[in-house]
C-alpha positions as CSV (number, residue, x, y, z in Angstrom):
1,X,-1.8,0.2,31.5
2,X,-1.2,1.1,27.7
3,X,-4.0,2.8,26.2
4,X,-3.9,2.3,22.3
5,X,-6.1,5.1,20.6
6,X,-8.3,4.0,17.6
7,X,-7.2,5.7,14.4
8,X,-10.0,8.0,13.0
9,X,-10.8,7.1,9.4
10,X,-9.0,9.9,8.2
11,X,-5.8,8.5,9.5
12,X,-6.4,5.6,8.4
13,X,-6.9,6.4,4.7
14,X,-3.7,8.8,5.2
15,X,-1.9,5.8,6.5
16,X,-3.0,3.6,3.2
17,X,-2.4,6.5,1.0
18,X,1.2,6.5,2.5
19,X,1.3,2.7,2.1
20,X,0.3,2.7,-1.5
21,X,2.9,5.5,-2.1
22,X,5.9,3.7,-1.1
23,X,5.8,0.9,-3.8
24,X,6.3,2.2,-7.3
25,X,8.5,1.1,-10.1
26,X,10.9,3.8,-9.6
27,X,12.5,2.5,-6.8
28,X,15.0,0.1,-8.7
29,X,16.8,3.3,-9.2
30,X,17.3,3.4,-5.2
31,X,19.5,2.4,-3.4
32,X,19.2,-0.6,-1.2
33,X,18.3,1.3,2.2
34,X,15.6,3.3,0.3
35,X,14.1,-0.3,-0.9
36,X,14.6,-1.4,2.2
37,X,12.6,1.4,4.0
38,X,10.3,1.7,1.4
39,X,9.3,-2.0,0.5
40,X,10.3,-4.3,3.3
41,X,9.0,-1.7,6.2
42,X,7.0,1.3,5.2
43,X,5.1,-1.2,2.2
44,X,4.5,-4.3,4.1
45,X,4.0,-3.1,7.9
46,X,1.1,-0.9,5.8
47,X,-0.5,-3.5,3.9
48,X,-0.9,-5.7,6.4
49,X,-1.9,-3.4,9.1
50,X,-3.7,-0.5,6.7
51,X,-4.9,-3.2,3.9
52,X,-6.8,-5.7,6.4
53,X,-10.5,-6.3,5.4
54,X,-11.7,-4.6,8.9
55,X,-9.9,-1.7,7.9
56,X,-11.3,-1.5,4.6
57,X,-14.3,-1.8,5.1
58,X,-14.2,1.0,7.2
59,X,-13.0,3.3,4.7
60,X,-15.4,2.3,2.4
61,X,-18.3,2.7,5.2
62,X,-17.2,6.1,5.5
63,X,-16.9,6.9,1.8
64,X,-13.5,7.3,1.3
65,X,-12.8,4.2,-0.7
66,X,-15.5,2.1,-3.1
67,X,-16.3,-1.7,-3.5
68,X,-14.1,-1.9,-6.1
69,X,-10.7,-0.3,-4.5
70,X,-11.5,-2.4,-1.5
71,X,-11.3,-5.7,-3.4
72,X,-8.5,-4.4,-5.4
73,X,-6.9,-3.4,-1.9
74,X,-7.6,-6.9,-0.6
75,X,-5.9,-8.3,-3.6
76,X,-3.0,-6.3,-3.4
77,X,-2.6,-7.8,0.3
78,X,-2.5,-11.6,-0.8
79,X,-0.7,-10.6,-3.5
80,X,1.8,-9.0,-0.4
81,X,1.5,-12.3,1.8
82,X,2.1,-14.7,-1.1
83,X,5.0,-13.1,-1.7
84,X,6.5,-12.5,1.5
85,X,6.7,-16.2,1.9
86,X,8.7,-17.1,-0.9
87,X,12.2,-16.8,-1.8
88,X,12.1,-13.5,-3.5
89,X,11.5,-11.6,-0.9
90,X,14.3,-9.7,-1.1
91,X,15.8,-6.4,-2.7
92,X,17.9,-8.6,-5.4
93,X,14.0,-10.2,-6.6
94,X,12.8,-6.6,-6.4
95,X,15.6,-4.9,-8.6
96,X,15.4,-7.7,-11.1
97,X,11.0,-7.9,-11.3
98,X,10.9,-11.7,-10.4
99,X,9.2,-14.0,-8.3
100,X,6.0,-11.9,-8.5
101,X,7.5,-8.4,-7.7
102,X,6.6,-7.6,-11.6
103,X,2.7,-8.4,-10.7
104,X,2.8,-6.9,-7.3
105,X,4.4,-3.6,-8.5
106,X,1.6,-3.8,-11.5
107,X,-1.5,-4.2,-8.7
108,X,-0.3,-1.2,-7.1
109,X,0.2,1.1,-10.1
110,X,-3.6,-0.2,-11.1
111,X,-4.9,0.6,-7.5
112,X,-3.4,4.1,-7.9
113,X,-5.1,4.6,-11.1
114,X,-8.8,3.8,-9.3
115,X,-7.8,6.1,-6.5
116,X,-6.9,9.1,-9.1
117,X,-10.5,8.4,-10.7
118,X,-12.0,9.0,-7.5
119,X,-9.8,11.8,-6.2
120,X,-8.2,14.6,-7.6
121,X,-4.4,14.7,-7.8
122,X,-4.3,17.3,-5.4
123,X,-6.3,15.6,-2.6
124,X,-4.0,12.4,-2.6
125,X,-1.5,14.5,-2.6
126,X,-3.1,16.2,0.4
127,X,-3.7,13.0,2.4
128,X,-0.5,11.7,1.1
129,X,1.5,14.3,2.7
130,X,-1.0,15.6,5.9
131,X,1.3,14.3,9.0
C-alpha cells in the first residue's frame, strides 16, 4: 500500500515559492533545456499542483499568503491552463512573447512584487532555497 504524506504548509509555500521562481523573463537568454525544465516542468507541474484553490487557501489560512496573492495566484493558474491549450505552448511562443506568454510572464513578475511587500527579500530567498 502507498502511503502519500500531506505536505505541511511550510512545504507547500516553499514549493510555490519555487514555482513562482522558475518563470521570469530572463529565461529567453536560456537555452532550450533550461526553458524546458524551467517552464514546461518545474512551472506548470507547480501551478497546477501548488496554485490549486485548496492549496491556497491553505496558505492563506495559515498566514503565509493574503486574499489578494491568492486571487492573484488563482489568476496566474487560468492564465497557465488557458495557455497550455493553445498552440503556443511551446519554447519558440515563449522566446518570441506571443500567444499570451507576454501576459503570463507579466502576472508572475506582479505576483512577485505582492510577495516582496509582504516578505523580506531575504525570507523568499530563505523559502526559495530551504530543500
Amino acid at each position: 500500500m502507498i502511503t502519500i504524506k500531506q505536505l505541511t504548509s511550510d512545504e507547500l509555500f516553499e514549493l510555490y515559492i519555487e514555482t513562482l521562481s522558475s518563470c521570469d523573463n530572463n529565461l529567453i537568454y536560456k537555452s532550450d533545456l533550461e526553458i524546458e525544465d524551467s517552464i514546461f516542468d518545474i512551472f506548470f507541474g507547480g501551478i497546477i499542483s501548488y496554485f490549486y484553490k485548496d492549496s491556497l487557501e491553505r496558505l492563506k489560512h495559515d498566514g503565509l499568503i493574503d486574499q489578494e496573492i491568492e486571487e492573484k495566484s488563482l489568476e496566474l493558474r487560468s492564465l497557465v491552463i488557458k495557455l497550455r491549450e493553445t498552440d503556443y505552448w511551446d519554447i519558440t511562443a515563449f522566446r518570441n512573447v506571443i500567444g499570451g506568454w507576454k501576459e503570463l510572464v507579466a502576472a508572475c513578475e506582479a505576483l512577485k512584487k505582492l510577495l516582496q511587500g509582504r516578505w523580506s527579500k531575504e525570507e523568499l530567498e530563505y523559502w526559495h532555497g530551504k530543500k
